[in-house]
N, C-alpha and C positions, 0 to 999 in steps of 0.2 A: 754307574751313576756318580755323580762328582758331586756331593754333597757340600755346601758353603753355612757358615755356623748362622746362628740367630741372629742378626741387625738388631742393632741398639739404636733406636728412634732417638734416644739422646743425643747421640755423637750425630747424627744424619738428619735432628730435625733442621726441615726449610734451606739444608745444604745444595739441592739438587734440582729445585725448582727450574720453574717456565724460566727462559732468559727475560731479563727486563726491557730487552728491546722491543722491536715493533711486533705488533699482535700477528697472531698467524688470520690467513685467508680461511674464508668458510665462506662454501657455495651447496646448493642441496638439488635432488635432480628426482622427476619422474621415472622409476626404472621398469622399464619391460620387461618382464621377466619372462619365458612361454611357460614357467610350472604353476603360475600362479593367474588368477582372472583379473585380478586390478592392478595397476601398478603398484609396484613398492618402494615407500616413502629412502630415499639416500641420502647419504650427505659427504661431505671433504672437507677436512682440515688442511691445510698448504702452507710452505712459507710463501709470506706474502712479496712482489717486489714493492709494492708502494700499496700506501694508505686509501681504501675507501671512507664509508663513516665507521665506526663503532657499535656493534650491534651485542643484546647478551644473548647468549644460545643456552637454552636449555633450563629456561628461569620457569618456576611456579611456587604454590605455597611452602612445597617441602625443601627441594634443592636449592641451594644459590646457583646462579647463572656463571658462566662463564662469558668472555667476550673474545670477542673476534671480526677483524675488518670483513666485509659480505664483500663475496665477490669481484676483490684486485687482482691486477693480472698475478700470473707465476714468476716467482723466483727465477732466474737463471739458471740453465743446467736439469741434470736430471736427478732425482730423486726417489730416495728407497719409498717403497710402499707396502703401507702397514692394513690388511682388513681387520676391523675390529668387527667380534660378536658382542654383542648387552645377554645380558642374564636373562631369567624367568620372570617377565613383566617388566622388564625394565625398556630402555632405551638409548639408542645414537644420543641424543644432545645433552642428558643428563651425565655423559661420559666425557664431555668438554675437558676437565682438568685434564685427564689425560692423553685425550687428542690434540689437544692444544700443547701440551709443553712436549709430546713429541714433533709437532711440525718445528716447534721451536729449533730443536735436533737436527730440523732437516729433512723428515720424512712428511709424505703426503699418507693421511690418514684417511680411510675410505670406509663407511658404513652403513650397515640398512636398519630399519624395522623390522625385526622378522614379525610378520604376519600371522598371528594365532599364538606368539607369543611375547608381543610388544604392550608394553603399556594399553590400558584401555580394552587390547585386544588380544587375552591372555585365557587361554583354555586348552583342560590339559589332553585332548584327543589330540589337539594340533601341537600344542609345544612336545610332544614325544615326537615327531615328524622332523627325526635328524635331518634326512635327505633334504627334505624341503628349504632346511636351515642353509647349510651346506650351500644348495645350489643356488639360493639368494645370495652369498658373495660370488659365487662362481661368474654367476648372471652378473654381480657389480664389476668385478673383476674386467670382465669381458668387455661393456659400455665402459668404463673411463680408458679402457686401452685404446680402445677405437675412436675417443672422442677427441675432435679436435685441435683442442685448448688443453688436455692436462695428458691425453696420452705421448705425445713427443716427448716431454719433463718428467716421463718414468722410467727411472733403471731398473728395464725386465730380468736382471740376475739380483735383484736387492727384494722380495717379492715375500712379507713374511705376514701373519696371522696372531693375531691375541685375541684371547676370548676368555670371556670370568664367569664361572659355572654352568649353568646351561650353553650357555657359548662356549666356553671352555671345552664342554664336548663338542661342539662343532668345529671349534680352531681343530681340539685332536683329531675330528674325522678328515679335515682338510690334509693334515699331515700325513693322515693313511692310518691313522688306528679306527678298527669295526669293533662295534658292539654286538652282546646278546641279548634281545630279548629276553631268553628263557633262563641264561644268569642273571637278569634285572629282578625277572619275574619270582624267580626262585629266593634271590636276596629281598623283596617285600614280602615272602611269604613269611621268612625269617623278623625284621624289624619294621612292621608296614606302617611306622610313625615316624622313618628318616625321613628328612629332608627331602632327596630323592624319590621316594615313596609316597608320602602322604596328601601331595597335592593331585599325580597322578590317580590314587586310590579312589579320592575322591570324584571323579570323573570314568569311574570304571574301568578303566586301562589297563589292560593284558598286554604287557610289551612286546609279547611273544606274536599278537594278533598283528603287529604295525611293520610292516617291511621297511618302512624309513627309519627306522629303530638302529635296523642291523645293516644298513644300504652303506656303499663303498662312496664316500664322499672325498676320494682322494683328488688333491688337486697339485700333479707335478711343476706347477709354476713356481709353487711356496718354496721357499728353501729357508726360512728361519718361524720357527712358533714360543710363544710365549703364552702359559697357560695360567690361570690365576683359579685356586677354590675349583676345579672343573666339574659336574655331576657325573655319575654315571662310572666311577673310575674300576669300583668292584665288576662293572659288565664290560670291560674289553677285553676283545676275546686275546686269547694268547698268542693264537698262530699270527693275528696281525702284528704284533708287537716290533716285532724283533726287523719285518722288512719298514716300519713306520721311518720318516724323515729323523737323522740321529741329532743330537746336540741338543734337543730342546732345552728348554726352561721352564719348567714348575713349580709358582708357588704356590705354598699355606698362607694364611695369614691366623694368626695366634696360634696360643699352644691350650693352656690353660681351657680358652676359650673358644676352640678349634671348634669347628662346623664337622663332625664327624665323618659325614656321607661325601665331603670333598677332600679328605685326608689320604694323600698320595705322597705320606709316607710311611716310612716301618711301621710304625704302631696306624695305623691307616689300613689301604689297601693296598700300599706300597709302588703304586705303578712307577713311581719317578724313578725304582731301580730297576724296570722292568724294563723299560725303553732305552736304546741306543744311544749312550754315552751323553745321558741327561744330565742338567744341574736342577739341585733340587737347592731349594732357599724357602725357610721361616722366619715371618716376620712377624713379630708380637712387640708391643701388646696390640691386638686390636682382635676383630673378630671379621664374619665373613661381609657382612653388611658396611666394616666399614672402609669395602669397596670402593660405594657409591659417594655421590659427591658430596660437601659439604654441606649443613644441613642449617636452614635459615631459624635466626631465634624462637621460641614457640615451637617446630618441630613437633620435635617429641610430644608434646602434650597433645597437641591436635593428632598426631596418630594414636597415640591413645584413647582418645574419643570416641575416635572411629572403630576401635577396634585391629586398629594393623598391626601387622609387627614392627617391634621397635626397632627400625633400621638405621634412625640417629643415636641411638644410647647404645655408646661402644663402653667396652672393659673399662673398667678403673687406670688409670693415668696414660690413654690414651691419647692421643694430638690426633686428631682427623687428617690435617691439614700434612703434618710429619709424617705420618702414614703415606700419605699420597708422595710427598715426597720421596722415600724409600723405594716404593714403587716405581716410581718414573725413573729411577737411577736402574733398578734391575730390569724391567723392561726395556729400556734403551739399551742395555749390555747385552739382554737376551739377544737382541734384533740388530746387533752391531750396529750401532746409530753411534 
């Protein structure tokens, strides 16, 4: 493992951001999947060659919006391609920041809803249903290679994966790390109020009971992965470890304030030295929520009303905004952009 020291959000905030040029291309698509009975909701970030209108992606009470031209042709040339997974309950458009200042890069960003455990539609029988995750990019994979307009403008050897906890274990299973079950199950029996643990529990889940838990979602197209916060890090099994895709990139984000059950490092579960010539990178101050996008004035308090968790109220002297910054520089490095 090649470990890289803490980021100082001072020296790196807003350094590394979107380019100020023209907005990246966003188009979204019905996608057939055969594991699933509806279509599942997709989308694409691109560089754009020329300007349609202006649209924001990913706008509601909580997140601000991102923007992006809808629908302009492609860039020239061909370009690397990134699948991105969303979290537990999250989603594609609220991940705009970062899909967007990677098309900035140059890459085509490609994403789904996973179904059962996307926004709105979040329950924990199905978000344990790694397989299912997994083969909703396989499935997206497949449809934009094939499709007319943005498969020619793919370089099939640039072909990499990022995914931020719940996803994060599905980017790892794309790269070839399997999970246990009955280490998941055995580690909830131990602290059944992590992270990991407790929304499951909630829903009765024996992970041991779920064969998409422990299912080989490898997919040898990828050749670079970027993992952020990943769940699940204490249940990969070890024999997969060592033939998984090498060089990855994993990160924490805080120290202080670290999300325990995604800690893939020494004082963690350690996986970042367990996999093949990994970089492992923490980036503090912030904490694991603050992932997601930036968070419109009010926030906070209206999730406090409701009862949510406070997913805009980051650590003490955190930049949201710098945070993400950080982020888009080591993501883009992970994935040779």
């Amino acid at each position: 493992m090649k470990r890289i020291a803490l980021l100082s959000l001072l020296a790196l905030s807003h350094a590394f951001g979107a380019s100020a040029g023209m907005l990246p291309g966003y188009d979204r698509f019905d996608l057939a999947a055969p594991h699933r009975a509806l279509p599942v909701a997709a989308s694409i970030w691109y560089p754009a060659a020329n300007p349609t209108y202006r649209a924001p992606v990913g706008d509601g009470p909580i997140f601000a919006p991102s923007f992006a031209y809808i629908g302009p042709a492609i860039a020239e040339g061909r370009h690397p391609l990134v699948l991105l997974s969303h979290g537990s309950g999250g989603n594609a458009q609220t991940l705009g920041w970062l899909a967007g200042a990677l098309a900035a890069r140059g890459a085509m960003v490609l994403a789904v809803n996973h179904p059962g455990s996307t926004s709105g539609d979040s329950a924990p029988r199905r978000s344990v249903d790694l397989r299912a995750r997994g083969a909703d990019l396989t499935a997206a994979l497949d449809m934009i290679l094939a499709d007319p307009a943005f498969g020619p403008h793919i370089d099939t050897a640039r072909i990499g994966t990022v995914g931020f906890s719940l996803g994060g274990a599905t980017s790892l299973g794309l790269a070839g790390v399997r999970f246990s079950g009955a280490q998941q199950d055995a580690h909830c029996a131990i602290a059944p109020e992590a992270a990991d643990c407790g929304f499951f529990r909630l829903g009765g889940v024996r992970f041991s009971d779920h064969p998409g838990f422990d299912a080989d979602l490898r997919d040898a197209r990828i050749t670079r992965a970027v993992i952020v916060d990943p769940g699940f890090g204490g249940a990969a099994l070890s024999a997969s470890l060592e033939a998984a895709l090498p060089g990855m990139t994993l990160i924490n984000l805080g120290t202080d304030d670290r999300l325990g059950a995604a800690d893939v490092g020494p004082e963690g579960n350690n996986l970042a030295a367990r996999l093949p010539d990994a970089t492992y990178i923490e980036i503090a101050p912030a904490h694991h929520f603050t992932f997601l996008s930036r968070c419109k004035p009010g926030a906070d308090a209206l999730l406090a009303e409701e009862g949510e968790d406070p997913i805009c109220t980051d650590p003490a002297g955190t930049d949201r905004g710098a945070t993400h910054s950080a982020l888009i520089e080591v993501i883009a490095q992970g994935l040779g952009l």
